[in-house]
N, C-alpha and C positions, 0 to 999 in steps of 0.2 A: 016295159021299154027294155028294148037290148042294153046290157051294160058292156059297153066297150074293154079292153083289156090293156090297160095302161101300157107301152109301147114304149122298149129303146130303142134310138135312133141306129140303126147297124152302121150306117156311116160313122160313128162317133169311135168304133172301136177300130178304125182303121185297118181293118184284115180279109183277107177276103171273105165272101159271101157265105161260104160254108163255116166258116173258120168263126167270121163272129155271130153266127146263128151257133153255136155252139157255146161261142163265152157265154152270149145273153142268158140262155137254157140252163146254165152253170151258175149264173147270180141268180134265178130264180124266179124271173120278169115273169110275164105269162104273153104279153107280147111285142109285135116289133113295130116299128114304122119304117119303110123303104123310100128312100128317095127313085125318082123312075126319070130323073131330068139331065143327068149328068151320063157320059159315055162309061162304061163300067158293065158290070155282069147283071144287072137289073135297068138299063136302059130302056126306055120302052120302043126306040126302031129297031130293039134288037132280040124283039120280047117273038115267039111265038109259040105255039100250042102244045110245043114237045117241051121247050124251054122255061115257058110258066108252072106245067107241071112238075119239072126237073125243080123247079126252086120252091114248088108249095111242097113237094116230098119233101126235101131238109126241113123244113120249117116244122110240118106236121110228126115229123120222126123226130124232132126233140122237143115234140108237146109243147111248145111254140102256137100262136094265132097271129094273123096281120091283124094291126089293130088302126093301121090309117096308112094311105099311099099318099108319097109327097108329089106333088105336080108343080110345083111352084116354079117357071119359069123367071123370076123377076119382072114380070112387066105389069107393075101399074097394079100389085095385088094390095088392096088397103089405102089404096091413094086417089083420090076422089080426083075426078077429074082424066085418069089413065087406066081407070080399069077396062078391058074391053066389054063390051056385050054381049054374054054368052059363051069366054073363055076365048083364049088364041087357039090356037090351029094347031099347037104342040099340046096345050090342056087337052082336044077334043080326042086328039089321038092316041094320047096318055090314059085319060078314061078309058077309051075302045081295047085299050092294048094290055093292060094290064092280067085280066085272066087269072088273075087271084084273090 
């Protein structure tokens, strides 16, 4: 079984996207977790095929791994009763977009 690579949140160091792929790289982590929900440099309506590579190169060039992409919209994740069937229509396209 693949083992995963335990992941900081790069949201958490509040810097930009190059800037805290770099702190992380500097503590030592081995990987990160990206939010792709929020408007920012990792967005996923603003994700495409030059721009995914653009952000897997930082990542890969400080021996960095994605080790989970967040998609959590807030709707109804974990609460019985509100979860959709199949994911919303921002999850679906969050999956599709991501590219890394």
């Amino acid at each position: 079984m693949y083992q995963f690579p335990i992941g900081v949140m790069l949201e958490s160091f509040r810097l930009p996207f190059r800037e805290a792929v770099e702190k992380a790289a500097s503590l030592g982590v081995s990987g990160l977790q990206i939010y792709m929900t929020q408007p920012g440099e990792t967005y996923f309506q603003d994700l495409d095929g030059a721009k995914c590579k653009m952000l897997l190169d930082i990542i890969k060039s400080n021996g960095l791994k994605v080790s989970a992409i967040c998609g959590d919209f807030g709707k109804g994740f974990g609460k019985l009763g509100l979860a959709h069937a199949g994911g919303t229509q921002e999850q679906k396209r969050t999956d599709g977009a991501s590219g890394i």
